[in-house]
C-alpha positions in Angstrom: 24.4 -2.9 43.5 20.8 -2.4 43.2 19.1 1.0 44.2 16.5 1.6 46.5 13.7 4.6 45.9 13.2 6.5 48.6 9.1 5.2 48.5 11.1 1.8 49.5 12.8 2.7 52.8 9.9 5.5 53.8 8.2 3.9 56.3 4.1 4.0 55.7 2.2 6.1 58.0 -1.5 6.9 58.1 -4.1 7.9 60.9 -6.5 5.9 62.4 -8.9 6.8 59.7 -7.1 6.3 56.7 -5.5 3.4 58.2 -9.4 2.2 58.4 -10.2 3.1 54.8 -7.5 0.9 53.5 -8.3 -1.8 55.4 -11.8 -2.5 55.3 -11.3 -5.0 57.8 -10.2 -3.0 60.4 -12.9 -0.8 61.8 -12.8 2.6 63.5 -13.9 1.1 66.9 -11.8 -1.8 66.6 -8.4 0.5 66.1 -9.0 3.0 68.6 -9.5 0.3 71.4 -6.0 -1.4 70.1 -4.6 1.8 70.9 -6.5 2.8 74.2 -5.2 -0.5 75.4 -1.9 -0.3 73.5 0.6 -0.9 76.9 -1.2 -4.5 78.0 -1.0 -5.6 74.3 2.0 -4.9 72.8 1.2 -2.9 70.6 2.9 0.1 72.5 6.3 -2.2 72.6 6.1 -3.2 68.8 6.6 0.7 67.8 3.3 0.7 65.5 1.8 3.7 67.1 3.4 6.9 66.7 2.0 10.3 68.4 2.8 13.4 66.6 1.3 16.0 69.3 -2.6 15.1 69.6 -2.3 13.1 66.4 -1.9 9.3 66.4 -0.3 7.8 63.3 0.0 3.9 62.6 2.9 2.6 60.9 1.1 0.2 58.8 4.5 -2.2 58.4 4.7 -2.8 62.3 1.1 -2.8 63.1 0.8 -5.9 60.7 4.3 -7.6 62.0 2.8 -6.8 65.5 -0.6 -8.7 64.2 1.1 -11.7 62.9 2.9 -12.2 66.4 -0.5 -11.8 68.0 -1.7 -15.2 66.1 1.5 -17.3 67.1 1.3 -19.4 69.8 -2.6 -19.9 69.6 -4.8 -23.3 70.0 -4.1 -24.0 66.4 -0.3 -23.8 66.3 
């Protein structure tokens, strides 16, 4: 039986900012248009973008499941 830390089964949430900051790639503008458009691209249906009262938090493990899914199916596949 192996153990699991609780750091292991926490999910990872961050705001749009620090999201941003840890991935360089991802800029402000770019994430906050994701999310204004969230319900005509999934994201909304993947469960990435949580909403604590005004706050929006991303749950970095769903946003990048949700980003993989975006590539599938493309002119290169």
């Amino acid at each position: 039986m192996t153990k699991t830390t609780l750091a292991e089964t926490t999910p990872i949430y961050l705001t749009v900012n620090q999201f941003c900051t840890n991935h360089p790639a991802f800029k402000l503008g770019g994430i906050r248009a994701l999310i204004f458009n969230e319900n005509s691209n999934g994201l909304s249906s993947s469960g990435a973008i949580v909403r604590m009262g005004r706050k929006v938090l991303i749950h970095q493990e769903r946003f990048f499941n949700w980003l993989d899914n975006q590539s599938k199916g493309g002119a290169n596949n």
